[in-house]
N, C-alpha and C positions, 0 to 999 in steps of 0.2 A: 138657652135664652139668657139674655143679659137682664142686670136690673140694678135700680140705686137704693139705697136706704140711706137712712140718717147714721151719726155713727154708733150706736147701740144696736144698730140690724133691724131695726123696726121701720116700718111706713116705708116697704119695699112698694119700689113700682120701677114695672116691666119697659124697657125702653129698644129691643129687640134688636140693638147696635146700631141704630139708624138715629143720626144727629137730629131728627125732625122730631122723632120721639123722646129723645132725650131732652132738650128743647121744651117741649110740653110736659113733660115729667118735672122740670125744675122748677118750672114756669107755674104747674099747677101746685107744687109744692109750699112755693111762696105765697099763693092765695090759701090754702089751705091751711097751713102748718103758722105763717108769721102771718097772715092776717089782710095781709096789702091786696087792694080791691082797684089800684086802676092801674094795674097792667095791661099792655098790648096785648089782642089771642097770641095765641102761639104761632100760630101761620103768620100772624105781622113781623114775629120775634125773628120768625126762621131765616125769613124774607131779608129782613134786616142784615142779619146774619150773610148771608149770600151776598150781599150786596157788600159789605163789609169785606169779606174777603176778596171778593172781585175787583173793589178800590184797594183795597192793598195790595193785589198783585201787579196791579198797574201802578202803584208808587213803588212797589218794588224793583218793577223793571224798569222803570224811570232814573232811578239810584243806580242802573246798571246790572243788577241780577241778572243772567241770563239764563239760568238752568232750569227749565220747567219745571223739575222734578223737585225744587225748593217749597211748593205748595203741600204736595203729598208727603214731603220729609216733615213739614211743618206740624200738621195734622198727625201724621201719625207720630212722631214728639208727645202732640200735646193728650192725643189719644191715651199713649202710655202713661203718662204721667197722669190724667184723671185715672185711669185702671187704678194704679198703684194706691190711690188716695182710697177709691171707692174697695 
């Protein structure tokens, strides 16, 4: 099982590798931990999120991209690189 914590290893919570959960995990983080009280649920966040990369693949291909496989290199990039931090 995957999880985040803050960086002293405390206020672990379970995000089970799945960007939705993680997503809510950050999300509840920031209500919880700093305080801030009008954030979108999480299912808005996620939404968002999808929507976001869905327009950026189409500005990407628009610029010329053609490699489909540009999106999953992207992601798992940035995948590694949160691992690394967390």
């Amino acid at each position: 099982s995957k999880a985040l914590s803050d960086l002293s290893g405390v206020d672990i919570k379970s995000h089970n590798d799945s960007v939705e959960d993680i997503i809510r995990a950050v999300r509840n983080w920031f209500v919880e931990t700093v305080g801030l009280t009008k954030l979108k649920p999480a299912s808005v966040i996620f939404n968002d999120f999808i929507d976001f990369m869905a327009d950026f693949d189409a500005v990407r291909r628009k610029e010329g991209y053609k490699d489909k496989g540009w999106c999953r290199k992207f992601y798992a990039e940035l995948k590694e690189e949160c691992e690394t931090v967390i």
